[in-house]
DSSP file (Angstrom, degrees, kcal/mol; ACC not computed):
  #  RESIDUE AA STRUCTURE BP1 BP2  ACC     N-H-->O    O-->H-N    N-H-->O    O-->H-N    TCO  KAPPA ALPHA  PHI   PSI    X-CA   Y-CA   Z-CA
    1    1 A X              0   0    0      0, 0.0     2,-0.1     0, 0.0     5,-0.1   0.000 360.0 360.0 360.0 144.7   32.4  -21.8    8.5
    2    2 A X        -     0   0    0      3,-0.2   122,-0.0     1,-0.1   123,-0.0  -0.400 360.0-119.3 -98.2 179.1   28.6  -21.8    9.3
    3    3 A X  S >> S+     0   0    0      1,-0.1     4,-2.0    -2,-0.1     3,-0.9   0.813 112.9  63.0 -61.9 -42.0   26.9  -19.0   11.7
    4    4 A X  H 3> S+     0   0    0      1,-0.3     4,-1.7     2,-0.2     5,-0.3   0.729 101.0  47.2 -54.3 -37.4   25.8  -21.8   13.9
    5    5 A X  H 34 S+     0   0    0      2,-0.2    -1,-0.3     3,-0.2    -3,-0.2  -0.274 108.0  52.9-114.4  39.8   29.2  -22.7   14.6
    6    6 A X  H <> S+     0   0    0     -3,-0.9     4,-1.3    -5,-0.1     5,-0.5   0.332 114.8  46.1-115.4 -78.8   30.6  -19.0   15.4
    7    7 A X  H  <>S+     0   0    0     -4,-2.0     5,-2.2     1,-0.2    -2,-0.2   0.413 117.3  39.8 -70.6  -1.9   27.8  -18.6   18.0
    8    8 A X  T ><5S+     0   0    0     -4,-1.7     3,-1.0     3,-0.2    -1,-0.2   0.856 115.9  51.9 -59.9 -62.8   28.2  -22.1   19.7
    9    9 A X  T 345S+     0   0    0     -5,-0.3    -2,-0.2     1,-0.3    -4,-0.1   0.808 131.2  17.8 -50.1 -56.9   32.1  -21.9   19.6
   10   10 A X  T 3<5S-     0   0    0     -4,-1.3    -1,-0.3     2,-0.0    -3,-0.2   0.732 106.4-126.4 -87.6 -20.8   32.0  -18.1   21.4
   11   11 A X  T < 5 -     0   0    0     -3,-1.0     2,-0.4    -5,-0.5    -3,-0.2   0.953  32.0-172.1  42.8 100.2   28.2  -18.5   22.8
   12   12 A X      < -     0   0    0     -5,-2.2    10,-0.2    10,-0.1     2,-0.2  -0.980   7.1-150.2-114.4 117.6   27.1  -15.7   21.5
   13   13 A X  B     -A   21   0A   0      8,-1.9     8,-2.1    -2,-0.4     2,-0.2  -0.454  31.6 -87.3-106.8 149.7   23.3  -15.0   22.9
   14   14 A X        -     0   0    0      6,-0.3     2,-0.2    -2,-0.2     6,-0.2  -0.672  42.9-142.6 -89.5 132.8   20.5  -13.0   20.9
   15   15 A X    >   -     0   0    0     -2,-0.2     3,-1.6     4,-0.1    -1,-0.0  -0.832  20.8-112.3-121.9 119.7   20.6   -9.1   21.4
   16   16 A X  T 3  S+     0   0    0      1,-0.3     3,-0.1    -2,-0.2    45,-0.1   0.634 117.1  54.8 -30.3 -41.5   17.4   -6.9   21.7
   17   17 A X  T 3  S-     0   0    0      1,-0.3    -1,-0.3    44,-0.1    44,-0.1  -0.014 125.2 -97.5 -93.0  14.3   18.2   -5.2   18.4
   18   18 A X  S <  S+     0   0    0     -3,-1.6     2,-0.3    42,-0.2    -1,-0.3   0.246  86.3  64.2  78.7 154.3   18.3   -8.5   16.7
   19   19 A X  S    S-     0   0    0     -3,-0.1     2,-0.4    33,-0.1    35,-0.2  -0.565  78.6 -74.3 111.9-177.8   21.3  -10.5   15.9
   20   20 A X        +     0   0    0     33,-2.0    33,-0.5    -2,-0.3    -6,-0.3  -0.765  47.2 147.8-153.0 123.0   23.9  -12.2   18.4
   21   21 A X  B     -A   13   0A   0     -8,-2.1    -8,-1.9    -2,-0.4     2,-0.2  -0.754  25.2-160.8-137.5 163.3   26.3  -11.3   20.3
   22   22 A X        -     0   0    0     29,-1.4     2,-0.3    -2,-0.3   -10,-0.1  -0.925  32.0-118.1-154.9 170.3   28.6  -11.6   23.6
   23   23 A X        +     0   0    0     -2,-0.2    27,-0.3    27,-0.2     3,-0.1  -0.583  29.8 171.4 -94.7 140.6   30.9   -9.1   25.4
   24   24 A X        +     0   0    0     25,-2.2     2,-0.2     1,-0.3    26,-0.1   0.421  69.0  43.6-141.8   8.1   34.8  -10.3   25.4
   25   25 A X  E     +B   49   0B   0     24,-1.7    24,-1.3     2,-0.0    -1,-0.3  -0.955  44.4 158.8-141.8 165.1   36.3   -6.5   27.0
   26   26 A X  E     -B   48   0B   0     -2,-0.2    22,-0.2    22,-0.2    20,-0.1  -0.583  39.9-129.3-172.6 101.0   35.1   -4.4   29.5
   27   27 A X        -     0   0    0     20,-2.5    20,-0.1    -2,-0.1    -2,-0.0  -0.379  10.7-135.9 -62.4 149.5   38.0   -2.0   30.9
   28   28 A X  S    S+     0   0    0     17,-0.1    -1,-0.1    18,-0.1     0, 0.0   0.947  78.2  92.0 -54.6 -58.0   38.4   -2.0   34.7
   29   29 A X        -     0   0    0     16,-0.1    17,-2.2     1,-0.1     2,-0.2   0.011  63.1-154.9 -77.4 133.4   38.7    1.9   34.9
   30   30 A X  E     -G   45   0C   0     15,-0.3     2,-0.4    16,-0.1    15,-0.3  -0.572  10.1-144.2 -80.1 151.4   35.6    4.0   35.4
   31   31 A X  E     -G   44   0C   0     13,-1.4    13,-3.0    -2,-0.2     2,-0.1  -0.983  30.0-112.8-108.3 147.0   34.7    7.3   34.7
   32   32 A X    >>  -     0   0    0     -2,-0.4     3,-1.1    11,-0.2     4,-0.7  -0.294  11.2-127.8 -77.5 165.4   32.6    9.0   36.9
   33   33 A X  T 34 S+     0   0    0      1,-0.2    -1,-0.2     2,-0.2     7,-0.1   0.789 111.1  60.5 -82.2 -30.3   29.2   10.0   36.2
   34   34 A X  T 34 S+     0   0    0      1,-0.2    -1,-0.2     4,-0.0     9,-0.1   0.810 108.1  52.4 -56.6 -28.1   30.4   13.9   37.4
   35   35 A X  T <4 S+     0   0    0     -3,-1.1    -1,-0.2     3,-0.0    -2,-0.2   0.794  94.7  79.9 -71.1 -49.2   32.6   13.4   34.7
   36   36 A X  S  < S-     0   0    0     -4,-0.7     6,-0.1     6,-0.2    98,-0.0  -0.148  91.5 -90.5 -66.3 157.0   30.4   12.4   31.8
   37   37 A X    >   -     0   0    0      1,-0.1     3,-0.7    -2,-0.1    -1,-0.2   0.149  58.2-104.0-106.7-178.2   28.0   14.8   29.4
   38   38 A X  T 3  S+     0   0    0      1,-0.3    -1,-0.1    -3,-0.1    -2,-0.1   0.695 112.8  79.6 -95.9 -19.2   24.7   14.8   31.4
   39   39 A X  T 3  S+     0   0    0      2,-0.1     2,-0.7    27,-0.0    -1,-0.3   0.612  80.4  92.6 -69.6 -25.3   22.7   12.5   29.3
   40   40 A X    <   -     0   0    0     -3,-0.7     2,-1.0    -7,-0.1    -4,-0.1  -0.708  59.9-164.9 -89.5 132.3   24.7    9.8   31.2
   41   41 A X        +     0   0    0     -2,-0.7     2,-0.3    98,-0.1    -2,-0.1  -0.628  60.1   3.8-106.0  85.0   23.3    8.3   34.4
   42   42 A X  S    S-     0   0    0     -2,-1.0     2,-0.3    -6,-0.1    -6,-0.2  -0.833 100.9 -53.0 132.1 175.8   25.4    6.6   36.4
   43   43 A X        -     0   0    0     -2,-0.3     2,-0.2   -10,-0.1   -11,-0.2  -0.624  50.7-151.1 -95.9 161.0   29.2    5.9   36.1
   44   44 A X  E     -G   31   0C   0    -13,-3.0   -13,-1.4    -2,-0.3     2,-0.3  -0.611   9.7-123.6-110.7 172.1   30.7    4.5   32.8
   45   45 A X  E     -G   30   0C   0    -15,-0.3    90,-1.6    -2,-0.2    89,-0.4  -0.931  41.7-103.6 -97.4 138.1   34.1    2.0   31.9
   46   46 A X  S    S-     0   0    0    -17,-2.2     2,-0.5    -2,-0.3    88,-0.3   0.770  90.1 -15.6 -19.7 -51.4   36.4    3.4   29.6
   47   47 A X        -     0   0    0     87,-0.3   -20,-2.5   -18,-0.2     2,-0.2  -0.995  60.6-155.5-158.7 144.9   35.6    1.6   26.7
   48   48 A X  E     -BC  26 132B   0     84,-1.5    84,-0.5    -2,-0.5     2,-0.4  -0.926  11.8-155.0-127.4 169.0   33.6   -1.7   26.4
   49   49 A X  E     -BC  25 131B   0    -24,-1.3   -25,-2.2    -2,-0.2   -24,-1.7  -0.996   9.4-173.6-143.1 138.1   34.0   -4.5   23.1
   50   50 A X        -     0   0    0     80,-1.7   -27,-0.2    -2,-0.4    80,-0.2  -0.576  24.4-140.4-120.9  71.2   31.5   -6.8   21.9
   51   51 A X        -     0   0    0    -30,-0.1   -29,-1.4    -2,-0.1     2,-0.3   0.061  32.8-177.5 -50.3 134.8   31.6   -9.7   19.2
   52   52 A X  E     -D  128   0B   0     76,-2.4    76,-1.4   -31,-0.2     2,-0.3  -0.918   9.8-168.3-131.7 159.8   28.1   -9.3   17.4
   53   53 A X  E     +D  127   0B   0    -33,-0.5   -33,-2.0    -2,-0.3     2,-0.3  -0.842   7.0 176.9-159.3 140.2   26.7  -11.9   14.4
   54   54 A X        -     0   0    0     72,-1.1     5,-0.1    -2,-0.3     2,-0.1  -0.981  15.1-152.9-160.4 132.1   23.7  -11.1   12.4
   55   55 A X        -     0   0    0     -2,-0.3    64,-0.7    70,-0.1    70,-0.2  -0.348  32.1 -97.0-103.9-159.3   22.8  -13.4    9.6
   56   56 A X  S    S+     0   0    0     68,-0.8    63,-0.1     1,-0.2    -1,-0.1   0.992 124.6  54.0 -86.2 -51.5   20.8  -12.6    6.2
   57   57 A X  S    S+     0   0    0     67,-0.1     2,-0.5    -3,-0.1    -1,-0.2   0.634 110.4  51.1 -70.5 -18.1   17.6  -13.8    7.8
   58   58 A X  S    S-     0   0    0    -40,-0.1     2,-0.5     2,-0.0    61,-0.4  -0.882  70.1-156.2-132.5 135.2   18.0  -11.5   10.8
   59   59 A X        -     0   0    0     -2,-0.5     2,-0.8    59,-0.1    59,-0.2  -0.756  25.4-118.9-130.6 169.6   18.5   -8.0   11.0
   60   60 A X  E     -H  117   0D   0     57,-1.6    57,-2.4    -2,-0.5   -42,-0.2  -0.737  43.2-136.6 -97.6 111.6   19.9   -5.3   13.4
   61   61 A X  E     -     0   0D   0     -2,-0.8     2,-0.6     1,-0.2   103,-0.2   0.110  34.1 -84.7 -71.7 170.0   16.6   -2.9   14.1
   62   62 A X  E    S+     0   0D   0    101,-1.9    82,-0.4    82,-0.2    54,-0.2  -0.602  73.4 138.7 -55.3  98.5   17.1    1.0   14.1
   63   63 A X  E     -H  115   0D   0     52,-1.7    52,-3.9    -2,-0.6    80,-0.2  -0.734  31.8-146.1-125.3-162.8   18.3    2.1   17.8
   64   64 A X        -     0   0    0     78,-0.5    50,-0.1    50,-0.3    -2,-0.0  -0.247   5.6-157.0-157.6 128.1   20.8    4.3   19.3
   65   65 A X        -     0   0    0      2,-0.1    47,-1.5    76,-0.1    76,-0.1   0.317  34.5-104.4 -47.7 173.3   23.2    5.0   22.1
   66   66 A X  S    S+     0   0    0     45,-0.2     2,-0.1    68,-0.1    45,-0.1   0.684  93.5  41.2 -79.3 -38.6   25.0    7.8   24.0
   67   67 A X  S    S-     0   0    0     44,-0.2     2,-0.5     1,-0.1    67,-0.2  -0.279  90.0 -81.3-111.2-171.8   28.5    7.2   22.4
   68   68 A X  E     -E  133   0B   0     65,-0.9    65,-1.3    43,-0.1     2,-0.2  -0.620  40.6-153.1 -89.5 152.1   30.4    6.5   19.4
   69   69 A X  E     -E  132   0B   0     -2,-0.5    40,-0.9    40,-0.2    63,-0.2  -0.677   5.7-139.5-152.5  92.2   30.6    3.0   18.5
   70   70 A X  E     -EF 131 108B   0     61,-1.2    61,-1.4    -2,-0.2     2,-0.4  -0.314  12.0-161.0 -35.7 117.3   33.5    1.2   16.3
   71   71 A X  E     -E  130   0B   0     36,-3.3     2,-0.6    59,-0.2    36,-0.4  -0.961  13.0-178.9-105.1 101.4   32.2   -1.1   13.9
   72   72 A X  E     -E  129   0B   0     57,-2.1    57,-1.3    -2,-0.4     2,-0.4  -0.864  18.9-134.6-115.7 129.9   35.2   -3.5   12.9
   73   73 A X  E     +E  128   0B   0     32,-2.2    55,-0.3    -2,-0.6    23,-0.1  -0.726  29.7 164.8-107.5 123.8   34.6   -6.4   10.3
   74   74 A X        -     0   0    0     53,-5.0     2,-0.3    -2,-0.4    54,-0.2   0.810  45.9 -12.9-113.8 -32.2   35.7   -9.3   10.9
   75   75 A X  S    S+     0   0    0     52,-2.0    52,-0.4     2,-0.1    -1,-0.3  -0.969  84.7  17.9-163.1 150.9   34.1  -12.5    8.4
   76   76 A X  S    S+     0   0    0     -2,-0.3    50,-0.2    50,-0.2    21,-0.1  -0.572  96.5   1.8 103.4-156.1   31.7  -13.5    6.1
   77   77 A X  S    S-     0   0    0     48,-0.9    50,-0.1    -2,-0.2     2,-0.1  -0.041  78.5-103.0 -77.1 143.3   29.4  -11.5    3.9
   78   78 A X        -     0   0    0     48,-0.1    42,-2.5    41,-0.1     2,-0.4  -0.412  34.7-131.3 -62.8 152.3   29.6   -7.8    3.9
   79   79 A X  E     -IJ  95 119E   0     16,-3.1    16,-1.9    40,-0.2     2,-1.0  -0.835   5.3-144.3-109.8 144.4   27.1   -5.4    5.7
   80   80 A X  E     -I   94   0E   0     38,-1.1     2,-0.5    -2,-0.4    38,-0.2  -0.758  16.9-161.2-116.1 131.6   25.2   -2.5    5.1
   81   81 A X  E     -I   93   0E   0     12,-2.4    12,-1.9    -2,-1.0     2,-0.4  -0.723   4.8-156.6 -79.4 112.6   24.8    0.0    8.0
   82   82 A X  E     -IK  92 116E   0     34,-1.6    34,-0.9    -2,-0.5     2,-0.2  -0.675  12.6-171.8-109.8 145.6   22.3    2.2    7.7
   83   83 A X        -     0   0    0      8,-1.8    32,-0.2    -2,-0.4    30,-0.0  -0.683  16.5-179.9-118.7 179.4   22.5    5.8    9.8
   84   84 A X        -     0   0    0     30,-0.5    30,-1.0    -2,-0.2     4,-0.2  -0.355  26.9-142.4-169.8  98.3   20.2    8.3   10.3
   85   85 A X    >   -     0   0    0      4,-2.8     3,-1.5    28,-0.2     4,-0.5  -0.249  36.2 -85.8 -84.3-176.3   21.7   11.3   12.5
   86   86 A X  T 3  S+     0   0    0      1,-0.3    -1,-0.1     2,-0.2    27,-0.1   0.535 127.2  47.3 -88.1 -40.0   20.2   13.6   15.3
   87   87 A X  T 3  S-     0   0    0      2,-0.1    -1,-0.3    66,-0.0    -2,-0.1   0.161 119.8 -95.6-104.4  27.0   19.0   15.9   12.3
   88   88 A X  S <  S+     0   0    0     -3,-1.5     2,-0.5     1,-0.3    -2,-0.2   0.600  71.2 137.9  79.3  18.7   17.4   13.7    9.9
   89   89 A X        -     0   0    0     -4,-0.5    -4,-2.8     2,-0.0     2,-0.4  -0.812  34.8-150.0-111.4 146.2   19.9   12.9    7.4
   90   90 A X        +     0   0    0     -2,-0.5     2,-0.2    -6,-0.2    -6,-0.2  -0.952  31.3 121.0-131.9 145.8   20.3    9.4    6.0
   91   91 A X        -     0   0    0     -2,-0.4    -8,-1.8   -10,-0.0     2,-0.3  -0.913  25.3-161.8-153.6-177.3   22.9    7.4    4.7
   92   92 A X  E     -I   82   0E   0     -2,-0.2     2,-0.3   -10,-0.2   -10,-0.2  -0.884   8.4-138.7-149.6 179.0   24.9    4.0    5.2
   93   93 A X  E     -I   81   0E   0    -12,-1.9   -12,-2.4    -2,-0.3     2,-0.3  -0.982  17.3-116.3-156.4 160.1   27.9    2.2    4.5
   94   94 A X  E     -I   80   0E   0     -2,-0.3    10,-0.5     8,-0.3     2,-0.4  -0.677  22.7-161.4-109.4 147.2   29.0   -0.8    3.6
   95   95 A X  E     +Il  79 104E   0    -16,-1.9   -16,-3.1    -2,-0.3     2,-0.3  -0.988  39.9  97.1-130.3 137.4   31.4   -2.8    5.9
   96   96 A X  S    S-     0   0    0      8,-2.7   -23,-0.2    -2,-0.4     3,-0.1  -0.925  79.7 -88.3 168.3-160.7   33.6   -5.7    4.5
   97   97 A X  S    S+     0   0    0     -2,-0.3     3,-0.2   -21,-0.1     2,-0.1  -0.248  89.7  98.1-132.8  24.5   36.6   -6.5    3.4
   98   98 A X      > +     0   0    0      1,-0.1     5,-0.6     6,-0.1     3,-0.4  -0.499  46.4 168.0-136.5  58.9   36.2   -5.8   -0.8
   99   99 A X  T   5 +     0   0    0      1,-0.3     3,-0.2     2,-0.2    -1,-0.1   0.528  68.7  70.7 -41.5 -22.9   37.9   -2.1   -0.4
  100  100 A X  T   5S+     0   0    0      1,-0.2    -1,-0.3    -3,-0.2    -2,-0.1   0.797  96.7  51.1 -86.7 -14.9   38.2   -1.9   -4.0
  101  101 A X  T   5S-     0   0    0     -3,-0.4    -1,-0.2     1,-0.0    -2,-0.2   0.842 126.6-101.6 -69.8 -26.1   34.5   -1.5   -3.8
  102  102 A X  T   5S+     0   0    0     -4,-0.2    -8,-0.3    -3,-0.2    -3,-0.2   0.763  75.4 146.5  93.9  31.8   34.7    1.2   -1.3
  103  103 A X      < -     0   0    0     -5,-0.6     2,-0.2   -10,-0.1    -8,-0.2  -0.248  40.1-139.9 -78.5 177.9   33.8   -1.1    1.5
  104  104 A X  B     -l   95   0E   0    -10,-0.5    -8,-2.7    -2,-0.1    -6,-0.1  -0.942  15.9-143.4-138.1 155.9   35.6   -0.2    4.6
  105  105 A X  S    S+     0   0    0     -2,-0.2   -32,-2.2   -10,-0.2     2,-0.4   0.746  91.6  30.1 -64.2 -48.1   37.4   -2.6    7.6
  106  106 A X        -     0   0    0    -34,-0.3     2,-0.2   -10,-0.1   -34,-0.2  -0.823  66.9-178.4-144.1 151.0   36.1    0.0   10.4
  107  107 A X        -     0   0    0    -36,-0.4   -36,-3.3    -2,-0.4     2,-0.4  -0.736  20.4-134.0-165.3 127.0   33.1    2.6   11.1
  108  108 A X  B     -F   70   0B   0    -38,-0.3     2,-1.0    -2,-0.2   -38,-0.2  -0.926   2.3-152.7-151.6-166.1   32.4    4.3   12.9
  109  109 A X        -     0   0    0    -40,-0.9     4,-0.3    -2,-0.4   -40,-0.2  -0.448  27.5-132.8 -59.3  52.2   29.1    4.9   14.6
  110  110 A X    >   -     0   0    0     -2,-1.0     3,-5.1     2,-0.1   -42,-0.1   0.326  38.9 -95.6 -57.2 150.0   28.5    9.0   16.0
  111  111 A X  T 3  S+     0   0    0      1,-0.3   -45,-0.2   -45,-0.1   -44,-0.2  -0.069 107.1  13.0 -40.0 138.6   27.1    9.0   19.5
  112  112 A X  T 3  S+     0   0    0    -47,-1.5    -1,-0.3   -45,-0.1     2,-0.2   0.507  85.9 126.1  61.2   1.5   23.3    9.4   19.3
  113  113 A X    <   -     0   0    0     -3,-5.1     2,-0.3    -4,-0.3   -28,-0.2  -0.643  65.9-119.1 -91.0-170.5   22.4    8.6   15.4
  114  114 A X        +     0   0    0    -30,-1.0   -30,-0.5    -2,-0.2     2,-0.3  -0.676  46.0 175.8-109.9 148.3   20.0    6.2   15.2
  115  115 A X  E     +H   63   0D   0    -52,-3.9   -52,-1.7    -2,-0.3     2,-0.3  -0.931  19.5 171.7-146.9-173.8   21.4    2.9   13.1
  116  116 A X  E     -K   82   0E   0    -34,-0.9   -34,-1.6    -2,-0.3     2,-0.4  -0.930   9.5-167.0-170.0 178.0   20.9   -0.9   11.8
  117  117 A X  E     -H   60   0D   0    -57,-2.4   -57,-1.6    -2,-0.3   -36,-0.2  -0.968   3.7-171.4-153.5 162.4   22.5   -3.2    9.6
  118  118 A X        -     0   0    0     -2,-0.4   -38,-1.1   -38,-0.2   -62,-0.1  -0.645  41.8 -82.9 169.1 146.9   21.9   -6.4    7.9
  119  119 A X  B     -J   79   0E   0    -64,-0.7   -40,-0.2   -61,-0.4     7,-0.1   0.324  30.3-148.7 -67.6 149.5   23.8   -8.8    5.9
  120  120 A X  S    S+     0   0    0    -42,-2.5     2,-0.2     2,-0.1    -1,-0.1   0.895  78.6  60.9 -86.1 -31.5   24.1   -7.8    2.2
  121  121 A X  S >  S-     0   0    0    -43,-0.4     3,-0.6     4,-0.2     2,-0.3  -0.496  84.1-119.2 -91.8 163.7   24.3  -11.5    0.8
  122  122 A X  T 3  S+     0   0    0      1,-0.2     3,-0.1    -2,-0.2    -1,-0.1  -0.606  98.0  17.9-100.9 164.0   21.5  -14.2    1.2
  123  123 A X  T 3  S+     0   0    0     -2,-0.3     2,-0.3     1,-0.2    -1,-0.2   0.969 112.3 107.6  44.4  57.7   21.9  -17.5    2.8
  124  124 A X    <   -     0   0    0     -3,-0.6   -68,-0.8   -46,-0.0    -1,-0.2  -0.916  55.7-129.7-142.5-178.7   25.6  -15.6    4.8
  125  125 A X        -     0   0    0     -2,-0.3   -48,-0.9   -70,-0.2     2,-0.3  -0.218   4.6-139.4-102.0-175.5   26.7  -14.4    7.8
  126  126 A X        -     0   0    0    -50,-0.2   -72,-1.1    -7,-0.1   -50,-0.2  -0.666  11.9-169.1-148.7 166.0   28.4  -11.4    9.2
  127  127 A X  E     +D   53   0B   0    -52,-0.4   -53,-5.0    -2,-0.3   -52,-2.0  -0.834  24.2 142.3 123.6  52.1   30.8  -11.6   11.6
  128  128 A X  E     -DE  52  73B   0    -76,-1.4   -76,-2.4   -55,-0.3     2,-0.4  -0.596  37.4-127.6-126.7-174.4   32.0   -8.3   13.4
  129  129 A X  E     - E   0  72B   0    -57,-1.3   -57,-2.1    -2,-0.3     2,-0.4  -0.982  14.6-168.4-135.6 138.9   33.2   -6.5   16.5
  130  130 A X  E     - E   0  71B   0     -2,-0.4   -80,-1.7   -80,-0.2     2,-0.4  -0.947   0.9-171.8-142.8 135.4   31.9   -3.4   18.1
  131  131 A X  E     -CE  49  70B   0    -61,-1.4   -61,-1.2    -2,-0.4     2,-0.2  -0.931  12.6-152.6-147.6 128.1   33.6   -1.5   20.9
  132  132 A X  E     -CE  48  69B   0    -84,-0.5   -84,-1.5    -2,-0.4     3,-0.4  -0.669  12.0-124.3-108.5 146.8   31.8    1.2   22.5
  133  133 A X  E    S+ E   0  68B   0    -65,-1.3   -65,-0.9     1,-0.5   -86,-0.2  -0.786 102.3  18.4-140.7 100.2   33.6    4.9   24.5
  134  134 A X  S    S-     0   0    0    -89,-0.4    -1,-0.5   -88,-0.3   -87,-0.3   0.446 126.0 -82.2-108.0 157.8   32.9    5.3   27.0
  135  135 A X        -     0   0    0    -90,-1.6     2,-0.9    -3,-0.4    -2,-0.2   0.649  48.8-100.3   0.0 162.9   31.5    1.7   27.9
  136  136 A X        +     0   0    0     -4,-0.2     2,-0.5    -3,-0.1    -1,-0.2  -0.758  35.0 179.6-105.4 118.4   28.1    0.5   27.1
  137  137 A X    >>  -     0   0    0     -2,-0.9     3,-2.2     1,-0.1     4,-0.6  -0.901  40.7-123.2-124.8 153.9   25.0    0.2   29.3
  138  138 A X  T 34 S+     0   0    0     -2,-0.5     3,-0.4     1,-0.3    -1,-0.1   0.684 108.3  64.7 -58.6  -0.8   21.8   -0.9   28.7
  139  139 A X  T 34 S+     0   0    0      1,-0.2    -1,-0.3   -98,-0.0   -98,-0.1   0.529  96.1  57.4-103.9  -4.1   20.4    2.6   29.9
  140  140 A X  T <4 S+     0   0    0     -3,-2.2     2,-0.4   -75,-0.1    -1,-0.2   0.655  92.0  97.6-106.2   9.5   22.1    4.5   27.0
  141  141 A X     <  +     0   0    0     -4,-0.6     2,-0.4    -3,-0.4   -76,-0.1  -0.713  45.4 175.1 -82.1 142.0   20.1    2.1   24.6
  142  142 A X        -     0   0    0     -2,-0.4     2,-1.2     2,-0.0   -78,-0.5  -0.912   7.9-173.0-140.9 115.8   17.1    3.2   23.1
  143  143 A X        -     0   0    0     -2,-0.4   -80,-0.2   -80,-0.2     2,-0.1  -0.768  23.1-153.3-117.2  96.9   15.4    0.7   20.4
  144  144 A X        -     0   0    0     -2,-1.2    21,-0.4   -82,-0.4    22,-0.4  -0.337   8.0-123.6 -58.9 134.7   12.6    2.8   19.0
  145  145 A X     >  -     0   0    0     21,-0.2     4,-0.9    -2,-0.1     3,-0.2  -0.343  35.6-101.5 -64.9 165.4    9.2    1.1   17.5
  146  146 A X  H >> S+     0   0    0      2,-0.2     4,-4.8     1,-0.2     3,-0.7   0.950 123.9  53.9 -13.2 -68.5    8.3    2.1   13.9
  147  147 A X  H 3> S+     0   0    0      1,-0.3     4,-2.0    19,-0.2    -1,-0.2   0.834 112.3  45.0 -37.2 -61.4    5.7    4.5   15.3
  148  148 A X  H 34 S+     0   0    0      2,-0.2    -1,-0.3     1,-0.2     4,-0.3   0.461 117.5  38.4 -68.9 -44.9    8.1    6.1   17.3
  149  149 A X  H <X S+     0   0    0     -4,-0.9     4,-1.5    -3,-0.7    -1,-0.2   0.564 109.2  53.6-107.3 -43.8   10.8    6.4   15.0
  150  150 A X  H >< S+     0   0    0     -4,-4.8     3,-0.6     2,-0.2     6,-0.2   0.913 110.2  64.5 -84.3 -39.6    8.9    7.5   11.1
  151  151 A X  G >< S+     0   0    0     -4,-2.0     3,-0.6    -5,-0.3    -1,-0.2   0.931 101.6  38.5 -56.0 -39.1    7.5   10.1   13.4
  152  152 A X  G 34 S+     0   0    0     -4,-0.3    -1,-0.3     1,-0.2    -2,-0.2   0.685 137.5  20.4 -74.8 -21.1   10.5   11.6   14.1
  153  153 A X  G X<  +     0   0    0     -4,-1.5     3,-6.7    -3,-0.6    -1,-0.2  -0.607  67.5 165.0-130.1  68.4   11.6   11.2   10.7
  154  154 A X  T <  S+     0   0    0     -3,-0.6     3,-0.5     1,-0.3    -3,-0.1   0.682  79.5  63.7 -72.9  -7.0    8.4   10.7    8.4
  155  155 A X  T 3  S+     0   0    0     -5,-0.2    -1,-0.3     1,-0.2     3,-0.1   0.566 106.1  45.6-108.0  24.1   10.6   11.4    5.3
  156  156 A X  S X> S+     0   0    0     -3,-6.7     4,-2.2    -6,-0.2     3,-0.7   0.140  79.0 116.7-131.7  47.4   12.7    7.9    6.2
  157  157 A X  T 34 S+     0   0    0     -3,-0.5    -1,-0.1     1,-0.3    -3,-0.1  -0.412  70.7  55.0-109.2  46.2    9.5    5.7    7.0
  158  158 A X  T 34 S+     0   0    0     -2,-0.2    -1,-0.3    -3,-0.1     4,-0.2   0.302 113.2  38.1-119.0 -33.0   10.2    3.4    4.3
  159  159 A X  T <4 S+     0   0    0     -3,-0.7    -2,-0.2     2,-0.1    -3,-0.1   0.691 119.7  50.0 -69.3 -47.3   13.8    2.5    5.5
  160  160 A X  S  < S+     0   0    0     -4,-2.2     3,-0.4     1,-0.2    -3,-0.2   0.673 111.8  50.5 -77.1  -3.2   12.5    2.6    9.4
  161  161 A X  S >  S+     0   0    0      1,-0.2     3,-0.7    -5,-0.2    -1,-0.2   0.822 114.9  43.1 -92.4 -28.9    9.3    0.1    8.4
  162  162 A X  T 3  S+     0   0    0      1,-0.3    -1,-0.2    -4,-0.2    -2,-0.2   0.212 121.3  38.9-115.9  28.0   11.7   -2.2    6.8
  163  163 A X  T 3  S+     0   0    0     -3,-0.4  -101,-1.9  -104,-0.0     2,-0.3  -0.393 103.0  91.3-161.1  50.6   14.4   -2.0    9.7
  164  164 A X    <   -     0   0    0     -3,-0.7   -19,-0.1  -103,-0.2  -105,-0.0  -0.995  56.3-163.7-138.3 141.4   12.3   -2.0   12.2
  165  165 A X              0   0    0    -21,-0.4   -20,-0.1    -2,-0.3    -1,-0.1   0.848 360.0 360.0-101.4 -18.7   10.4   -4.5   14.5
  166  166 A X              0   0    0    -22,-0.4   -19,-0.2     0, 0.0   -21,-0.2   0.481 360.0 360.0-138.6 360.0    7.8   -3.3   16.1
């Protein structure tokens, strides 16, 4: 199976942070915003679920969100996820299906570190799911420039130049 023919079959649309994706849950039930830590603006849905596709040629830039975010893998090449949390440490993991390597099926993602990914093999695909708690909105994304980003962490501005877009 090509890439091309994931993201026709599902229509999967190109996603700020590079990559492709489309949303295929989104629970009915809210939480209220009264409810939610303070940093969220607005009311939220329990949980939202995305399929997202990132090929070797394209990679998913350094952002991060409000919540935790499951990373579930589902075909093609493995990925490696690169983190970088709230206090400057970094490290990744690789997500696939080759456990005896010490890949993993599932990650996930703590609320607020900053991340990216991108496909470990050349000329393959990746093939995953990511399901956000409580839901996802575009106002708890924040997709930092270079500038923006090596400031805040000038001793990982060799990782953030080269998983970064702008």
């Amino acid at each position: 199976m090509k890439a091309q023919e994931i993201i026709d079959h599902f229509n999967l649309i190109a996603h700020p942070e590079g990559g492709y994706y489309k949303e295929v849950a989104r629970s009915k039930g809210l939480i209220l915003e009264k409810n939610l830590a303070e940093y969220f603006e607005g009311n939220r849905n329990y949980y939202t679920s995305i399929y997202f596709l990132l090929t070797s040629d394209k990679f998913s830039a350094f952002h991060k969100i409000n919540q935790d975010e499951i990373w579930h893998f589902y075909q093609g090449s493995s990925l490696k996820l690169h983190l970088i949390s709230p206090d400057g440490k970094y490290s990744f993991v690789i997500i696939g299906n080759d456990f005896k390597n010490n890949e993993v099926f599932q990650f996930t993602v703590p609320a607020h570190y900053y991340f990216s990914a991108e496909v470990i093999q050349k000329n393959s695909f990746s093939l995953v799911g990511c399901t956000v708690a409580p839901g996802f909105d575009f106002r708890d994304f924040v997709l930092p420039s270079y500038k923006e980003l090596s400031n805040e962490f000038p001793n990982h501005a060799k990782i953030i130049k080269e998983l970064t877009r702008h």
